[in-house]
C-alpha positions as CSV (number, residue, x, y, z in Angstrom):
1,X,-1.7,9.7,-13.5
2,X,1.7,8.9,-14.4
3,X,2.3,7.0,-17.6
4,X,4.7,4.4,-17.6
5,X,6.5,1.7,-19.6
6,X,7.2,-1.8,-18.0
7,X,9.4,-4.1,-19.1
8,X,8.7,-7.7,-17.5
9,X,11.0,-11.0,-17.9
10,X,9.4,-13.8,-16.1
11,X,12.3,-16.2,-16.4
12,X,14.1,-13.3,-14.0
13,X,11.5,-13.5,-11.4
14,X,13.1,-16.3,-9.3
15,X,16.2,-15.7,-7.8
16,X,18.5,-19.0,-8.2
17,X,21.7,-20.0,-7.2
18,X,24.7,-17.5,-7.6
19,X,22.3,-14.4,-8.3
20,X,22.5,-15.3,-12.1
21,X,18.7,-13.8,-12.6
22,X,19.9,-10.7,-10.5
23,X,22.8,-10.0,-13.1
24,X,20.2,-10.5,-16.0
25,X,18.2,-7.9,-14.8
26,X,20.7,-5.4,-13.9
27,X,21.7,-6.1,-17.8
28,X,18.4,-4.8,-18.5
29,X,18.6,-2.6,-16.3
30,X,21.7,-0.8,-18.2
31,X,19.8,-1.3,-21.6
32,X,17.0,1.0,-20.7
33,X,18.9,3.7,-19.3
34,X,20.1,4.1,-22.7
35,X,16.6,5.8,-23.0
36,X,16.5,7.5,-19.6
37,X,18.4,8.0,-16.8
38,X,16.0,6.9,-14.4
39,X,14.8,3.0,-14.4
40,X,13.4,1.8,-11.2
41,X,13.5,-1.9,-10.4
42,X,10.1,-2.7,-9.2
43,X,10.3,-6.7,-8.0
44,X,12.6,-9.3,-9.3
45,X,12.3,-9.5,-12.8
46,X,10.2,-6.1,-13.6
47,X,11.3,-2.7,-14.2
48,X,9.6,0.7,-15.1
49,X,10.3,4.0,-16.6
50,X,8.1,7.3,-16.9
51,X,7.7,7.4,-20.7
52,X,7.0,11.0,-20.9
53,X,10.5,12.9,-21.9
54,X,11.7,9.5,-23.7
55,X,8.4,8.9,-26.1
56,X,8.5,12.5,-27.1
57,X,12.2,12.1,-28.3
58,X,11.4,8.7,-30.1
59,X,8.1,9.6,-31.4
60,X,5.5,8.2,-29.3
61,X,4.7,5.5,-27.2
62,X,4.9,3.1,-29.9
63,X,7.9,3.9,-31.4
64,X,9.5,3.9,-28.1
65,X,8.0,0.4,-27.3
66,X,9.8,-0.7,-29.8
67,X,13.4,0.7,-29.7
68,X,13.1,-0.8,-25.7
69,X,12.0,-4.4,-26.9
70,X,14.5,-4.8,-29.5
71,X,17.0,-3.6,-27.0
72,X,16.0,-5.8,-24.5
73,X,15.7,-9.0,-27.3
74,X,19.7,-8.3,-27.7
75,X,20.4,-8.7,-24.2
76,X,22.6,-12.6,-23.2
77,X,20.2,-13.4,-20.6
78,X,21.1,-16.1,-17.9
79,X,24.2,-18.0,-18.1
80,X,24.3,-21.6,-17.4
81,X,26.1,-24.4,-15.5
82,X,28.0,-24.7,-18.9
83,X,28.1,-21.0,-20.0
84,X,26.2,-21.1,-22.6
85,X,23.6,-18.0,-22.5
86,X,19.9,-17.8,-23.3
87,X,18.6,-14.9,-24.3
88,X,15.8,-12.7,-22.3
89,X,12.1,-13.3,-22.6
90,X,10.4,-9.9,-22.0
91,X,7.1,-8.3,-22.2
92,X,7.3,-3.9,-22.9
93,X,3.4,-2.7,-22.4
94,X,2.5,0.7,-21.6
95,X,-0.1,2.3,-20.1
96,X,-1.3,5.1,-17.4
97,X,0.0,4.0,-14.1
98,X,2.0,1.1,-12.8
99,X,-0.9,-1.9,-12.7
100,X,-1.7,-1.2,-16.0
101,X,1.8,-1.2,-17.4
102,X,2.7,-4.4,-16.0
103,X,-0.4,-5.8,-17.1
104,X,0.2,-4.6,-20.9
105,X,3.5,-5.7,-20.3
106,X,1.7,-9.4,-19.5
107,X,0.1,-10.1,-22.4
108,X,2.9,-8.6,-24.6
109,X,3.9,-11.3,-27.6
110,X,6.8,-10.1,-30.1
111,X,5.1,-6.7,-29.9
112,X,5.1,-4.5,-27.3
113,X,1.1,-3.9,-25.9
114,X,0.2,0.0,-25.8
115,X,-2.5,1.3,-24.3
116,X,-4.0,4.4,-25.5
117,X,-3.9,7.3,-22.7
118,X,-7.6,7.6,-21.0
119,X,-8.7,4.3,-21.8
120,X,-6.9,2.2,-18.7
121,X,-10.7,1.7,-17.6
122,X,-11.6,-0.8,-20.6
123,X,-8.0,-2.0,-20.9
124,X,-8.3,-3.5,-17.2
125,X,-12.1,-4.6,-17.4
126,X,-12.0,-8.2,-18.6
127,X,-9.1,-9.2,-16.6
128,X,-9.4,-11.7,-13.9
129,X,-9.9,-10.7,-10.4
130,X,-6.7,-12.1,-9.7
131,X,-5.1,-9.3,-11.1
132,X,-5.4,-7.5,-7.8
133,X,-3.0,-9.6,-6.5
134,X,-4.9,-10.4,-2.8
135,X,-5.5,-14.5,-3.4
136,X,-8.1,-14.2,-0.5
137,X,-10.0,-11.2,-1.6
138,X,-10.0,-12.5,-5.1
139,X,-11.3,-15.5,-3.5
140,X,-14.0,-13.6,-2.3
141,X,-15.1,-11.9,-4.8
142,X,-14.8,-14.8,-7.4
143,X,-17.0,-16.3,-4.7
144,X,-19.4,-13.8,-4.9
145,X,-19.8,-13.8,-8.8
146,X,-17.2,-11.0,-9.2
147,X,-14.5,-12.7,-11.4
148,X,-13.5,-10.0,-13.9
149,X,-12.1,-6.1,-12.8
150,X,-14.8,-4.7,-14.8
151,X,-17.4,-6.2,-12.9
152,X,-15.4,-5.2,-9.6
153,X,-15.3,-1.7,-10.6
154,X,-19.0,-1.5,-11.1
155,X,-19.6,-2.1,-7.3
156,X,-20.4,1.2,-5.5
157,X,-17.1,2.1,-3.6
158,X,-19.2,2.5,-0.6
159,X,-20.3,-1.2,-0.9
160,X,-16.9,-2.4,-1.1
161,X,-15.6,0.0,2.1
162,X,-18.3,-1.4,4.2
163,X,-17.7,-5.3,3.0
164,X,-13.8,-4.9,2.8
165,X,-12.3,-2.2,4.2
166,X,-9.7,0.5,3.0
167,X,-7.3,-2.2,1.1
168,X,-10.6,-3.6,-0.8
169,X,-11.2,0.2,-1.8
170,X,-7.5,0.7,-2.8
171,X,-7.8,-2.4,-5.3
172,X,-11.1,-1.0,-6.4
173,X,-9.8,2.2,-7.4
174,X,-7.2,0.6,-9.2
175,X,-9.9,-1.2,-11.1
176,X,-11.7,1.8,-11.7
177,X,-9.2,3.3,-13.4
178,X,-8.7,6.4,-10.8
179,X,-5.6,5.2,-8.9
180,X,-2.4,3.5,-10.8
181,X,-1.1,1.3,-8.2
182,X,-2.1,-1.3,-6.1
183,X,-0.6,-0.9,-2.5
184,X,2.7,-2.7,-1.9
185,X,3.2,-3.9,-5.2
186,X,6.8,-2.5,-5.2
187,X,8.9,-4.2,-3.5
188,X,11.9,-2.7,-2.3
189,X,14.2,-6.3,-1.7
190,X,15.6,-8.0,-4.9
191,X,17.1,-10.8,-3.7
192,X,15.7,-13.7,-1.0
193,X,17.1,-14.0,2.6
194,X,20.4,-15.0,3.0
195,X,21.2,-14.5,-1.1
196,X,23.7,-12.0,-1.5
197,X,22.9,-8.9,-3.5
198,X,24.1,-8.8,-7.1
199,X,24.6,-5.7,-9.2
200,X,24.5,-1.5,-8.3
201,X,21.1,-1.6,-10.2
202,X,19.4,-3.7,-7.5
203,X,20.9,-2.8,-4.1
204,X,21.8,0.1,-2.2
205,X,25.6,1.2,-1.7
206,X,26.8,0.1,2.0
207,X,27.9,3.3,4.7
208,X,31.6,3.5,5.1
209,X,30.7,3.0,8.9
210,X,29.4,-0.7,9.0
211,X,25.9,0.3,7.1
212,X,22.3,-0.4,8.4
213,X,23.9,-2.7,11.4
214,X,26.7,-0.5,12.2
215,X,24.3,2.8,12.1
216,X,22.0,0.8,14.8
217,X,24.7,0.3,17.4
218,X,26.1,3.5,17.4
219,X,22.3,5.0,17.9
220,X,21.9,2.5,20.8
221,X,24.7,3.6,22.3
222,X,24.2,7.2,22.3
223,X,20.8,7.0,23.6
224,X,22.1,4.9,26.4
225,X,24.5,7.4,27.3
226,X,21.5,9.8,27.4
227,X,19.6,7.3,29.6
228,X,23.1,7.3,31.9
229,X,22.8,11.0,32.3
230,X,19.1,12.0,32.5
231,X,17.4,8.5,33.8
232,X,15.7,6.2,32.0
233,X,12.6,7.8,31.2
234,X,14.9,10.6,28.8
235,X,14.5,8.5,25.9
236,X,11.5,6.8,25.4
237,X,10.2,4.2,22.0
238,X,6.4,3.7,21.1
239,X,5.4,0.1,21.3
240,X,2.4,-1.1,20.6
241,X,0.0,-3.1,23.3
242,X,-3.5,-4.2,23.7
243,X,-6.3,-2.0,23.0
244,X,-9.1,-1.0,20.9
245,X,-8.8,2.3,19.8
246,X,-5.2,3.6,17.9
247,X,-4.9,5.6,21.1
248,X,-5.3,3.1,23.6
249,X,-2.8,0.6,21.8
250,X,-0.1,3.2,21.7
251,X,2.5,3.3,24.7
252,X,5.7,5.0,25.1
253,X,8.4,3.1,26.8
254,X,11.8,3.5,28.0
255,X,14.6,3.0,25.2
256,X,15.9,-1.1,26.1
257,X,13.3,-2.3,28.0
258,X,12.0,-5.8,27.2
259,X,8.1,-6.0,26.8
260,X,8.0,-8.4,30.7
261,X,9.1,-5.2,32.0
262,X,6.4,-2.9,30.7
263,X,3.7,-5.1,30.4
264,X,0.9,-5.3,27.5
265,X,1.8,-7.0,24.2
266,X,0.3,-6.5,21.2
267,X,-1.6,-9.7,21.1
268,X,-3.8,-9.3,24.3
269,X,-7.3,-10.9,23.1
270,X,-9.9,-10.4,23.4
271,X,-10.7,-6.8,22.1
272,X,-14.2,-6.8,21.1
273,X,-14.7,-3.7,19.0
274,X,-10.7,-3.2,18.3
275,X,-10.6,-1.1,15.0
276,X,-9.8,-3.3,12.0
277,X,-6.6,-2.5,10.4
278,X,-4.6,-0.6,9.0
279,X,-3.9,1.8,11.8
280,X,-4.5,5.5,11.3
281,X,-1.4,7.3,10.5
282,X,-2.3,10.1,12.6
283,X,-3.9,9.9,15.8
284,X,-5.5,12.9,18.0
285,X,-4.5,13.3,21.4
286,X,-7.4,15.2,22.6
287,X,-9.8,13.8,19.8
288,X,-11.2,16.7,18.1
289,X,-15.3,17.3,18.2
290,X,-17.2,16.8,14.7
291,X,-20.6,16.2,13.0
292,X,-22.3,13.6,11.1
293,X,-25.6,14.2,9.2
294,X,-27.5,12.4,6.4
295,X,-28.5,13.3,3.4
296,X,-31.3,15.8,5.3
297,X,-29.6,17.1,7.6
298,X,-30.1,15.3,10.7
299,X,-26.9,13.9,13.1
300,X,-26.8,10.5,13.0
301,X,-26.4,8.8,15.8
302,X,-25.8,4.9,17.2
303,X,-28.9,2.9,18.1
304,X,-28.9,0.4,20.6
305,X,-28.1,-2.6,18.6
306,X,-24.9,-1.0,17.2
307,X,-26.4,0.4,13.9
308,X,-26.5,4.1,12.4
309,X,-29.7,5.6,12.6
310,X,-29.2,6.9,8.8
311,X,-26.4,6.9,6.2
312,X,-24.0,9.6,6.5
313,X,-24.1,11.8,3.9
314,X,-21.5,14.8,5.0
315,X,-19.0,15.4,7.9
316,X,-17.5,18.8,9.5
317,X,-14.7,18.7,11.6
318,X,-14.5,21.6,14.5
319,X,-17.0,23.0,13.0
320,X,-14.8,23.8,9.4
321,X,-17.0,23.5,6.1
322,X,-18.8,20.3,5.6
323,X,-17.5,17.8,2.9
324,X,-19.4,14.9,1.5
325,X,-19.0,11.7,2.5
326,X,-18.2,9.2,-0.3
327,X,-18.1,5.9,1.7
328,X,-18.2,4.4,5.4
329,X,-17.8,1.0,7.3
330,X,-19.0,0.2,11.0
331,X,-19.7,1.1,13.2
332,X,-17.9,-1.1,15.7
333,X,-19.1,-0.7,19.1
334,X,-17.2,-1.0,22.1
335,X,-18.8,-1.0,25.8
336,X,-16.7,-0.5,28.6
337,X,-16.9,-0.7,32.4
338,X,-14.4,1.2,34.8
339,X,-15.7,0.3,37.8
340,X,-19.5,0.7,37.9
341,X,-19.4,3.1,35.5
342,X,-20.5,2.0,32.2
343,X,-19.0,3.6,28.9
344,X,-20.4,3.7,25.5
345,X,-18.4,4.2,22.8
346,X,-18.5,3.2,19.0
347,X,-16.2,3.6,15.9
348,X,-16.9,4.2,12.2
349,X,-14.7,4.7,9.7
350,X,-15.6,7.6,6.6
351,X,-13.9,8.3,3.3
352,X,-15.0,11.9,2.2
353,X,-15.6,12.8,-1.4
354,X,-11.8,14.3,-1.6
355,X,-10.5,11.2,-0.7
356,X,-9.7,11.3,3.2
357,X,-10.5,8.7,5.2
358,X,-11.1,9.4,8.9
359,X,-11.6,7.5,11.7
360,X,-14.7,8.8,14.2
361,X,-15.6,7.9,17.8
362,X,-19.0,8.5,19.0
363,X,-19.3,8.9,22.7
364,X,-20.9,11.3,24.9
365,X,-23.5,12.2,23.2
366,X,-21.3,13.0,19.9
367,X,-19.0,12.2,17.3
368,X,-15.0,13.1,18.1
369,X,-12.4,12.4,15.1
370,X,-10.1,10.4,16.7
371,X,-7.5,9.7,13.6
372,X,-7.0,10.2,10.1
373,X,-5.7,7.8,7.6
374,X,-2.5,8.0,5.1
């Protein structure tokens, strides 16, 4: 896991008039790249650097820490209505990944907060559940008596991928200590809609052809001329429709057309049975046959009322070695009638011990994988 150093200003995280806070941070932007050459802006008001060439220059972690805060303390911060500056209130905390680095950076004081490599698993533990950053699964789980990350990482993972899916188990493992960054906690936009952008530190450069806008025309208009000379069909777009497998909500149209002219729109309840998302990233188009046993050996199969018959325990995929399954949710079934034939299908989703998660279709008699997860 990467280790980082954050550097946090919470009077920068809210953009005002005239991009003052924006200009700030690309100060301290310039400040750390003193010390490196690469500083990523993470949101408004935080920024991050890999500490690994810098702290062995400087001496350490520490030592580093504090060359960065006293740099930082120098800095005029954000100019007001009568131009008089105040200076920058920053945190510097490092730690192994991102979370934990902003976190140290939190509950920085005069001091910069360093925490030891390896121990990111005791660092987090008394934190409050809000750390994750999901207001409704914190919610939950506050709900639920689980107010602290320490007490959330003690849950079996398999608990929390059958109770909240593939995002829970993200946040989890970031409470655990195994993964260093919650999902989506960059974000790649430092300034609101309709603010302009201030500073090279925060925004990309323009094209010299009319950038992201201009780009987009001049794609449309090739492809049209395509469409011109082949038909309509020559250039077709994915767009998503009602289903409830990945496969079935998939639907390539041609490039233009308005959804009234294809039909199906991506909000065509009820689904009962759709697969909960996030999609999978890939999707198999024949699904491809595999097997599901438990802990002895037998398949496991769907009963009647929608439930396993035993708890997966390992999964092979055309037949290729088995691998252990660490974690499951579902199944979801989904009965269908095409005419007056009846079809029985049900979905599960499995995270195998080397972290894959897959998405499997039982149905004629056997399990298919029918997409894989990023």
């Amino acid at each position: 896991m990467q280790r980082l150093m954050v550097v946090w200003c919470p009077g920068l995280e809210q953009e005002e008039e005239h991009g003052r806070q924006a200009r700030a941070l690309a100060r301290v932007v310039s400040a750390l790249e003193a010390f490196t050459p690469r500083v990523e802006v993470i949101r408004p008001g935080v920024c991050a650097m890999a500490t690994r060439g810098p702290s062995r220059y400087f001496g350490g972690d520490e030592a580093l820490a504090g060359h960065v805060a006293r740099a930082v303390a120098g800095i005029d911060g954000v100019q007001g209505a009568e131009g008089c500056g105040t200076g920058i209130d920053a945190g510097v905390g490092v730690a192994d990944g991102l979370s934990a680095a902003l976190l140290a950076a939190r509950a920085a004081g005069d001091d910069p907060v360093v925490v030891a490599p390896g121990t990111t698993p005791s660092f987090l533990a008394p934190w409050p559940i809000a750390a994750i950053e999901r207001p409704d699964l914190a919610d939950l789980l506050a709900r639920l008596g689980i107010r602290t990350l320490g007490r959330f990482a003690q849950v079996p993972e398999a608990h929390v991928l059958a109770r909240f899916g593939t995002e829970g188990v993200a946040c989890h493992r970031v409470a655990r200590g195994i993964e260093g960054e919650l999902p989506g906690q960059r974000v790649s936009s430092m300034h609101g809609p309709g603010e302009a952008a201030s500073g090279p530190a925060l925004v990309h450069q323009p094209g010299f052809f009319g950038g992201a806008a201009g780009a987009e025309a001049r794609a449309a208009t090739a492809v049209q001329r395509v469409q011109e000379l082949l038909g309509p069909e020559a250039a077709v777009v994915a767009r998503l429709q009602g289903g409830r497998g990945p496969g079935e909500r998939a639907r390539l149209v041609p490039f233009g057309a308005r959804r009234t002219e294809t039909g199906g729109t991506r909000d065509d309840p009820p689904w009962p049975g759709q697969v909960p998302t996030p999609a999978p990233v890939l999707v198999y188009s024949p699904t491809l046959p595999a097997l599901v046993v438990d802990a002895d050996g037998r398949p496991v199969g769907v009963t009647a009322d929608g439930m396993v018959s035993a708890a997966p325990a390992r999964l092979s995929i055309t037949g290729e070695r088995w691998v252990g399954v660490a974690g499951w949710a579902g199944p979801w079934p989904a009965d269908e009638r095409w005419w007056s034939t009846r079809r029985r299908r049900a979905r599960m989703q499995v995270v195998t011990v080397d972290g894959t998660a897959h998405l499997l279709i039982r149905e004629r008699g056997g399990w298919w994988l029918q997409g894989t997860y990023d």
